[in-house]
C-alpha positions as CSV (number, residue, x, y, z in Angstrom):
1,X,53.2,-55.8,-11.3
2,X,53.6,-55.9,-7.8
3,X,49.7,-55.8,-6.7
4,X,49.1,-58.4,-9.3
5,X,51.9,-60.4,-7.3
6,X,50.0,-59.7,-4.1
7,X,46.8,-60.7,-5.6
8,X,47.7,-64.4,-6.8
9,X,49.4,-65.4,-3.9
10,X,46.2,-64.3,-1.7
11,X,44.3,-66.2,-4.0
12,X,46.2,-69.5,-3.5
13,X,46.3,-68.8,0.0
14,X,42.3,-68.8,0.2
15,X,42.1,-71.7,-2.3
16,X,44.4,-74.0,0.3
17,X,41.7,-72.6,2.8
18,X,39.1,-73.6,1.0
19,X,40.5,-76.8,0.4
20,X,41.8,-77.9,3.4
21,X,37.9,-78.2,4.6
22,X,37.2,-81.0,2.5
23,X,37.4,-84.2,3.9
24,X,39.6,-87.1,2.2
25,X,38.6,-90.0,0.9
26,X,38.5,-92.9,2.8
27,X,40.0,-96.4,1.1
28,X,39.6,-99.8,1.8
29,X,35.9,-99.8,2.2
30,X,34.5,-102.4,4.0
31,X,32.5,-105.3,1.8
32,X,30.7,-106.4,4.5
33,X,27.9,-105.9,7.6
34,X,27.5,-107.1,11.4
35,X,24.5,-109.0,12.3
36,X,24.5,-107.7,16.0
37,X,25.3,-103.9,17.6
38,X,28.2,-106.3,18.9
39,X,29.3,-107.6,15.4
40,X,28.2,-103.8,13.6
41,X,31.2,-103.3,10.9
42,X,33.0,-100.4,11.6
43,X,33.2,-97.2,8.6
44,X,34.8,-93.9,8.7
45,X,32.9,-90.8,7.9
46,X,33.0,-90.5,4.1
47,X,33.2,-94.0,3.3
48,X,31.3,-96.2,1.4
49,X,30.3,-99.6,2.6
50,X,29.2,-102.8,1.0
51,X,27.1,-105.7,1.8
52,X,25.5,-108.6,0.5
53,X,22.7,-110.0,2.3
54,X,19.1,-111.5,2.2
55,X,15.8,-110.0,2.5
56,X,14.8,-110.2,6.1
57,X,18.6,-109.5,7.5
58,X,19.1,-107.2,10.0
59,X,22.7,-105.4,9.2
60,X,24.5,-103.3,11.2
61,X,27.5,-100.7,11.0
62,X,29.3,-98.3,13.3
63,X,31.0,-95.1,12.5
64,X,32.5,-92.0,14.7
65,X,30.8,-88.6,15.2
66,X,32.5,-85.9,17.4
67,X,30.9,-82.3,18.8
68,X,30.0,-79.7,16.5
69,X,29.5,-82.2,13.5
70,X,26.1,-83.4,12.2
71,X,26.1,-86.4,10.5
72,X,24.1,-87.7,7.5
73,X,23.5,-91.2,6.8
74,X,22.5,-92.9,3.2
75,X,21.9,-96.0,2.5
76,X,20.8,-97.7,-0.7
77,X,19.2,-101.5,-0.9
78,X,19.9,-102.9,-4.9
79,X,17.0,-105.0,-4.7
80,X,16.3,-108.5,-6.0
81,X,14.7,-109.2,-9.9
82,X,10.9,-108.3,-9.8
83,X,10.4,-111.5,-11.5
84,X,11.0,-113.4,-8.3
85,X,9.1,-110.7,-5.6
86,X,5.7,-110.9,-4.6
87,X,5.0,-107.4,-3.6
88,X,5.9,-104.3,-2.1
89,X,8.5,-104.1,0.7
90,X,9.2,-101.4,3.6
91,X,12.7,-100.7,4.3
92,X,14.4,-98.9,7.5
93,X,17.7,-97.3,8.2
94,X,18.0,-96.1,12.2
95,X,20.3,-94.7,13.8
96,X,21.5,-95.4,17.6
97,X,24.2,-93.8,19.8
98,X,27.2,-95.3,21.7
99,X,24.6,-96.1,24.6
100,X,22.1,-97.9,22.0
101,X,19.6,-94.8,22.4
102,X,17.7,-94.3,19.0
103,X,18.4,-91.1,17.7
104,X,15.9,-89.1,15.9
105,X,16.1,-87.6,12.1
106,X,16.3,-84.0,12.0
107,X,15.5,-84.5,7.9
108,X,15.6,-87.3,5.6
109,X,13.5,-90.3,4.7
110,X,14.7,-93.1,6.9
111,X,11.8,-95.5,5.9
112,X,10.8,-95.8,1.9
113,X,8.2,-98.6,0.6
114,X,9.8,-100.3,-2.2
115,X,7.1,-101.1,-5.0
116,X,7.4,-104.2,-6.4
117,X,9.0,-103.1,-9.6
118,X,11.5,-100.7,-8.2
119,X,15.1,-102.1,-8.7
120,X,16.5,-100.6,-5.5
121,X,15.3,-98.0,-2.5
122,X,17.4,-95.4,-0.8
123,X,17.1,-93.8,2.9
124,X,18.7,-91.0,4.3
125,X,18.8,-89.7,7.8
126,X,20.1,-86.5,8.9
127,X,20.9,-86.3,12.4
128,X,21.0,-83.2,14.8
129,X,24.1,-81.6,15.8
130,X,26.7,-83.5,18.0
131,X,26.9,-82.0,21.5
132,X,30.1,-81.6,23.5
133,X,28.4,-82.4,26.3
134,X,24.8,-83.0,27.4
135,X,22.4,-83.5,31.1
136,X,21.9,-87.0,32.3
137,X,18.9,-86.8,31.2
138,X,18.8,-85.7,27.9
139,X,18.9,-87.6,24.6
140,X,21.3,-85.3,22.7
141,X,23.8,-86.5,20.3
142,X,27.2,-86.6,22.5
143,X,30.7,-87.5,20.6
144,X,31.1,-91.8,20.1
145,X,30.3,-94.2,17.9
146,X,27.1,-94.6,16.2
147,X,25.4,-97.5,14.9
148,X,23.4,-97.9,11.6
149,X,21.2,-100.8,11.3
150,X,19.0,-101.5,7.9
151,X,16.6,-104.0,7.6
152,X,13.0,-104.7,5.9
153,X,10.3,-104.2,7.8
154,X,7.6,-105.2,6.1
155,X,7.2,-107.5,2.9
156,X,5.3,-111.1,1.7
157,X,6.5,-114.1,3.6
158,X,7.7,-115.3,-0.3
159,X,10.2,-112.4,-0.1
160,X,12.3,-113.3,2.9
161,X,15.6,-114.8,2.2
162,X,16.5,-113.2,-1.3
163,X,19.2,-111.5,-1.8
164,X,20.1,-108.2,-1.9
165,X,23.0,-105.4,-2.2
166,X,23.4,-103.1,0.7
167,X,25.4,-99.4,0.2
168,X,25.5,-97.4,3.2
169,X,27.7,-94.0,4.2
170,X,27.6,-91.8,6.9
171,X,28.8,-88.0,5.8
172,X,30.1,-85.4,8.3
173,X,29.6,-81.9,7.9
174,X,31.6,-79.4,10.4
175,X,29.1,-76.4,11.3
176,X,31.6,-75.1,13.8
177,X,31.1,-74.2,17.5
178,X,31.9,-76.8,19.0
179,X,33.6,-75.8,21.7
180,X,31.4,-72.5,22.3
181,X,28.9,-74.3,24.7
182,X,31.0,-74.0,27.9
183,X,31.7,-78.2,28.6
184,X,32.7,-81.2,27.3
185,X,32.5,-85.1,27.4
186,X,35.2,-87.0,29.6
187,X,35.2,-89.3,27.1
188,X,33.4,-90.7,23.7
189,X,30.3,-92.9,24.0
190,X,31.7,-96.6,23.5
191,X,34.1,-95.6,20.7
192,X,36.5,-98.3,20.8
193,X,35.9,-100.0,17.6
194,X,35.4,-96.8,15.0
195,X,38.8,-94.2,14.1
196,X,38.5,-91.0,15.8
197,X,36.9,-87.9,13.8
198,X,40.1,-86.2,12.2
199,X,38.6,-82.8,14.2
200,X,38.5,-85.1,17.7
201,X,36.0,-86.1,19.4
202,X,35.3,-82.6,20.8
203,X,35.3,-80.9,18.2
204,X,38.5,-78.1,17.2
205,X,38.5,-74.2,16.2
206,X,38.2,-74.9,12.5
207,X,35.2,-75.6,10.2
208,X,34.5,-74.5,6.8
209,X,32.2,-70.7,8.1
210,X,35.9,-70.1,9.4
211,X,37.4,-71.2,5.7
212,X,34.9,-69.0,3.8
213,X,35.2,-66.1,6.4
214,X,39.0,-66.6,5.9
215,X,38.8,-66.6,2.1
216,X,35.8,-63.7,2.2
217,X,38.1,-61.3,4.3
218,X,41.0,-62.1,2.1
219,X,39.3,-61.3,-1.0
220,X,37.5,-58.1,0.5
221,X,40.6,-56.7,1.5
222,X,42.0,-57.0,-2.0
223,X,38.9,-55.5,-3.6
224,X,39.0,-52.2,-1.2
225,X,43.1,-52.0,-1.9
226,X,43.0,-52.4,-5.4
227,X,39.9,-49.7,-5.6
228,X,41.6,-47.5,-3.3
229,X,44.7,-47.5,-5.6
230,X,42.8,-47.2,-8.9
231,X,41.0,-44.3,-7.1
232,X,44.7,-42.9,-5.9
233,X,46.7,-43.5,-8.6
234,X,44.2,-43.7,-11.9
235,X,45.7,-45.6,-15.1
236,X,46.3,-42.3,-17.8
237,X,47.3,-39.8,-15.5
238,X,49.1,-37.3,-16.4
239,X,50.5,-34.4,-14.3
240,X,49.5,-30.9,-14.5
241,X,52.2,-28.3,-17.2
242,X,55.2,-27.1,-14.9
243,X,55.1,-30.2,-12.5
């Protein structure tokens, strides 16, 4: 009775682990987009934003990334009725850091061509992981705000000007290490406008290898104590006549 005690309460203890990686949902999403990387509409990792524009809009959002994350970013265009387009369309999601430097996709399709019948398009772009600190001259992903900006980049003249729905988030995954790189950043890249990374913007000690190392050593220590005691003390025993 008593190991199987032991057992559930180490169990719960690596479920809350395992659970306390997961990021919570942000509310309030915002229902709209900036038109400049001055006026870009600030979101929190996680969140989903809205927009409503027109074809040929450039719009623009900023969210926060701190060291040892690497951010992905999605964003999906509802597009107008095919009865009223003309053609095919290109659509492009970049990606810029605090200092307006286009950052490269590690992965992901940040430009998609939209065939005239399709009722919306979706881009994604992965990013490489943040840095907690980097060389002057180097292009790395440092902790600060980013920017998003989506626009059309090719479709007929006819096109321009109809409207469209905009959906864009930008998801953070933890791979841990942040701090393991010997420096840091004095400060985040032009952060002002977007909420600070509940980890910091240099990154902390936890990330989810240390929840499923946690929860991995947990559970292999109960597997070798419970096989030792079987092994020990097996169920049926009986002791030898005269003892």
């Amino acid at each position: 009775m008593r190991r199987t005690r032991v057992t559930a309460a180490a169990l719960l203890v690596g479920a809350a682990l395992l659970a306390s990686a997961a990021p919570a949902a942000a509310e309030d999403a915002p229902t709209e987009a900036g038109t400049t990387f001055r006026t870009a509409t600030a979101v929190e990792q996680g969140q989903k934003a809205t927009a409503n524009a027109s074809t040929g809009d450039y719009l623009y959002w900023q969210f926060p990334a701190g060291a040892g994350q690497k951010m992905t970013a999605k964003a999906t265009v509802n597009l107008p009725e095919a009865a009223s387009r003309h053609g095919a369309a290109t659509w492009q999601l970049d990606v810029f850091d605090g200092l307006r430097r286009r950052q490269a996709c590690a992965s992901g399709e940040a430009t998609q061509r939209a065939s005239a019948q399709d009722t919306s398009v979706t881009l994604t772009c992965t990013l490489r992981t943040v840095r907690p600190w980097s060389e002057r001259w180097a292009n790395d992903p440092l902790p600060g705000a980013y920017y998003l900006r989506l626009t059309v980049t090719d479709t007929p003249d006819q096109d321009l000007g109809l409207p469209v729905k905009a959906e864009v988030t930008a998801d953070a995954k933890d791979t841990g290490g942040a701090r393991a790189e010997g420096g840091e950043l004095g400060a985040p890249l032009h952060a002002a406008a977007v909420k600070e990374p509940e980890s910091g913007w240099n990154g902390g000690w936890w990330s989810d290898r240390w929840a499923w190392t946690v929860g991995g050593t947990v559970l292999g220590a109960l597997a070798a104590v419970g096989g030792y005691t079987l092994t020990r003390h097996p169920r049926g025993a009986t002791r030898p006549p005269g003892q």
